[in-house]
Structure formats: structure tokens, C-alpha cells
C-alpha positions in Angstrom: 25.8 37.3 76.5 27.1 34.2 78.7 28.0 31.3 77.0 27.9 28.4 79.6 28.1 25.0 78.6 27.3 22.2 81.2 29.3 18.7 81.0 29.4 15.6 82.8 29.5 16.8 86.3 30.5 20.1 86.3 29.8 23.8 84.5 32.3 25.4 82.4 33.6 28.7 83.1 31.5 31.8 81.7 32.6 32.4 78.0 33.5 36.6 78.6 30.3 38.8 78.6 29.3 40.3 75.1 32.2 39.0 73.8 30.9 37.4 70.5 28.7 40.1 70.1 32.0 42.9 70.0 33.7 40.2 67.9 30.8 41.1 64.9 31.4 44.6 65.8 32.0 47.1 62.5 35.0 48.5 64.5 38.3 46.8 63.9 39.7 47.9 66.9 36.8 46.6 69.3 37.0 42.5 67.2 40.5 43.0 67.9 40.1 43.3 71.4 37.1 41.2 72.0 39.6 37.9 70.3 42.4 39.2 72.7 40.0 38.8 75.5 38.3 35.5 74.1 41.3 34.2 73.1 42.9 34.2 76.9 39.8 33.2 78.1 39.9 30.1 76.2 44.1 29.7 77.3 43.0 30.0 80.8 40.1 27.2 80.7 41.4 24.8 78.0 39.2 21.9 79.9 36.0 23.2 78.8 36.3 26.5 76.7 36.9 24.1 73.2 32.8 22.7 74.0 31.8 26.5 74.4 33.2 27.5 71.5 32.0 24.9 69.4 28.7 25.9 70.7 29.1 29.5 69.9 30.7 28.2 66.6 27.6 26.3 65.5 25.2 28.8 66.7 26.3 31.9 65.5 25.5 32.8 61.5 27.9 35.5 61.7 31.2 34.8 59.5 33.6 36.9 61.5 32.2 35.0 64.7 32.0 31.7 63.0 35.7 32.0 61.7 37.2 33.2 64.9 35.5 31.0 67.4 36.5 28.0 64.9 40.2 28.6 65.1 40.4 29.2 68.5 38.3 26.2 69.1 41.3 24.2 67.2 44.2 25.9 68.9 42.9 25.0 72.2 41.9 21.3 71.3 45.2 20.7 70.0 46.9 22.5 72.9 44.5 20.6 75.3 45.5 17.1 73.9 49.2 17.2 72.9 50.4 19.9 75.4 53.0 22.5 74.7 54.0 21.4 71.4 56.7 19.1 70.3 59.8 19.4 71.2 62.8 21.3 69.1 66.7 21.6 69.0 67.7 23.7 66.5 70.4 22.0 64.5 70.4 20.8 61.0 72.5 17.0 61.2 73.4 13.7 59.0 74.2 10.8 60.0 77.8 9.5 60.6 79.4 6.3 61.2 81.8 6.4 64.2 85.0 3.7 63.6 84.8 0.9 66.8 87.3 -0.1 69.0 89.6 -2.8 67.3 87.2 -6.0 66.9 83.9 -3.9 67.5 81.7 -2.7 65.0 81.1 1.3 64.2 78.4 2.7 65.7 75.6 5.2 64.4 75.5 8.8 65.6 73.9 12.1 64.2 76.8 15.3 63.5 76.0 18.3 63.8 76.2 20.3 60.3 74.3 23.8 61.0 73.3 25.4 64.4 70.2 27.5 64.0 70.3 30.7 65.8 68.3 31.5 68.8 67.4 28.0 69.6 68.8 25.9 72.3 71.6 24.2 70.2 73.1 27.4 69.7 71.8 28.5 73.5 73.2 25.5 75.2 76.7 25.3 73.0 76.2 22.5 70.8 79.1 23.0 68.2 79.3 21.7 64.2 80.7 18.5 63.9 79.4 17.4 66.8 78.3 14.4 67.1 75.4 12.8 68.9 75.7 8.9 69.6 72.9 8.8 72.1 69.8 11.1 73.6 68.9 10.5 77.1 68.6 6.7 77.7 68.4 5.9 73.3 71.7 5.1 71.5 71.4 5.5 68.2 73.0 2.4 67.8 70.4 0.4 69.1 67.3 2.1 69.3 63.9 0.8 70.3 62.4 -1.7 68.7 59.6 0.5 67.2 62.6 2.6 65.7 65.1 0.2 64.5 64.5 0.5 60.6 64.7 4.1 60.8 68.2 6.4 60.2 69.6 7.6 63.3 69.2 11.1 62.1 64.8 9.9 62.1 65.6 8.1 65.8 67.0 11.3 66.5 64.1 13.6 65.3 61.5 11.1 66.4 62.6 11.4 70.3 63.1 15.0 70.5 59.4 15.3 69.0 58.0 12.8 71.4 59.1 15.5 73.9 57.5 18.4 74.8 58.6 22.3 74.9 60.1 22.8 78.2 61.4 19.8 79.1 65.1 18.7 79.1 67.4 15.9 77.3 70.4 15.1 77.7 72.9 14.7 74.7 75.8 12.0 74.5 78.2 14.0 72.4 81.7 12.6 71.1 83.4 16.4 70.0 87.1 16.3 69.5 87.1 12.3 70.6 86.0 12.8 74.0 82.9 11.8 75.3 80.3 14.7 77.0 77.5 15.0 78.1 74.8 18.2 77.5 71.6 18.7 79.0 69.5 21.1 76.9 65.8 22.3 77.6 64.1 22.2 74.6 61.4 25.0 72.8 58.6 24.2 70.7 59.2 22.9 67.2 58.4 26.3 64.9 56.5 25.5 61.4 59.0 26.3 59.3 60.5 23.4 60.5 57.9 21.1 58.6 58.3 23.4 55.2 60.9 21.8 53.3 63.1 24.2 50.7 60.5 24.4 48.1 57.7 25.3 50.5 56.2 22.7 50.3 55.0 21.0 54.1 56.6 18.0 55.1 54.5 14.5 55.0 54.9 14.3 58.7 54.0 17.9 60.0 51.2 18.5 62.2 48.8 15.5 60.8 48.5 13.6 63.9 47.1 16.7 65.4 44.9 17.5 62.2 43.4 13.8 62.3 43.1 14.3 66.0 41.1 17.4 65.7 39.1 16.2 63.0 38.4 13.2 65.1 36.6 15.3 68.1 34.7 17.6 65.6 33.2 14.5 64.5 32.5 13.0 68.1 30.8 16.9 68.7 28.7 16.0 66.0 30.6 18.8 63.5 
């Protein structure tokens, strides 16, 4: 079977050959492997393979086919529009007023209270009791406009998940009452970082991308 789906001025790549068909196969082993194979199919053509799976979605009546081609349609959608996930350090902070110069006024800055492990805090030597006064060109002192009601431990969060896995800030630290300077390249945010202590998932989480997805299901006509 070859799903092909044709869009405004182009054809999308050929969906894998007779792989929906394995994917409602009685043998575990053989959906296992025909997912494997869809789903880096679908990684590998993330411009069109979302429209072919929605069309394999809606057209198949077979649950195990309906269910898999509707998560990976998601996945992909979301990956398409907001990239490689948001951004992550890896440190747990609070917020902390540094004293000012004699006649200024203190200034706002995150410390550093945990380091997660096998992030790149811990990776690129951020120490407790660090702390942050500044991330790439914000100072937490006087952030944007947009931002400006906001703690400086939200400024903070807010930045780093405007960024994207892979790409690098650089931290204005004051540790020991000496101003440095760390560039760290930073890894997708993980779940569990939107789960607060009681399990239960943070208002923020992943909603934009929810609504988002929601949003082009609609346009596709569900």
C-alpha cells in the first residue's frame, strides 16, 4: 500500500510500502517493526508525512492503525511547528536580592539551590549558590517589558523555554563575589519537569502545543 498525499505544488514522500497493513498485523513483533519503520519515516519528512497520516488516520477502521498513526501524526505536528523542544538547564533556583553599590538599589538574580544530574548545569559546572543576575542579553533586573511583573526566577524560566534544545546561552553569574560568565548548550526540557511534587502537571506544560495541535486538526477538518 502507498500512501501519497498531493499538496499545494508538490507530492509528499511515499508513506513506506504495506506499512499500515503490518501495523494491524496479529504478530507483535511485525507492528512493532512496521511503527519503527513508520515512525522514522514520518522524522525524515516532517513537511508532509503529518497530512499522510492524517489521511491514513481517518481512513483506516482498524484501532491499532487508527491509534498509532494518530500519535505519530501529533508528535510530528508538534515537532514540525515548535522544533526540538524547549529549552532546559537543569537546576532547581529562588530568587535572591543582591545588596547595590552604596547609593544604588539591589538588584534581582536567580541562586542556584539544586543541580540536577546529567543535565548541562551539572555538565557545564554551574555550582549551588550561584547566582544568575542576567541570561544572554536579559538582566533580571530589568527584563523586557512583556516580563516585568513576573519573578526573576519566571524571567528566568520563560527565556530558557523560548529557546530551543541545542542552542547555547550564556549565564552572568556572581559566585564567590566575582562576576563570570558561562556559556551552556541547553537539552530539551524532559516532562517531569512540568509534574509538580504531587503529580500533578503544571498549568503551563505543553498547552501551547496541545491548543496548537488541536488547532490544525480542526483546519484538516478532524
Amino acid at each position: 500500500m502507498l500512501v501519497c498525499v498531493l499538496l499545494t505544488g508538490f507530492v509528499s514522500a511515499e508513506m513506506p510500502d504495506d506499512v499500515l497493513d503490518k501495523l494491524a498485523s496479529g504478530q507483535f513483533k511485525e507492528r512493532q517493526s512496521a511503527y519503527a519503520q513508520l515512525e522514522k519515516w514520518a522524522g525524515e519528512n516532517t513537511k508532509t508525512s503529518p497530512e499522510a497520516l492524517h489521511k491514513a488516520w481517518l481512513a483506516s477502521e482498524d484501532p491499532e492503525v487508527k491509534s498509532r498513526c494518530y500519535s505519530l501524526m501529533k508528535e510530528v505536528v508538534i515537532k514540525r511547528r515548535f522544533g526540538k523542544g524547549k529549552g532546559f538547564v537543569g537546576v532547581q533556583m529562588e530568587e535572591i536580592e543582591l545588596p547595590g553599590k552604596p547609593g544604588a538599589e539591589a538588584r534581582a538574580g536567580v541562586q542556584v539551590k539544586m543541580i540536577l544530574p546529567k543535565t548541562p548545569a551539572q555538565k557545564y559546572g554551574l555550582a549551588v549558590n550561584d547566582v544568575v543576575v542576567a541570561i544572554d542579553e536579559v538582566d533580571l533586573s530589568n527584563p523586557p517589558k512583556e516580563w516585568r511583573l513576573n519573578s526573576a526566577v519566571l524571567v528566568f524560566s520563560h527565556y530558557v523555554q523560548s529557546k530551543q534544545a541545542g542552542d547555547t546561552v550564556t549565564l552572568h553569574i556572581v559566585r564567590g563575589g566575582k562576576r563570570i560568565e558561562k556559556k551552556i548548550v541547553l537539552m530539551k526540557r524532559p516532562a517531569s519537569a512540568d509534574v509538580d511534587p504531587f503529580g500533578r502537571r503544571r498549568p503551563d506544560g505543553n498547552r501551547e502545543a496541545e491548543r496548537f495541535f488541536k488547532g490544525w486538526l480542526k483546519e484538516m477538518g478532524e
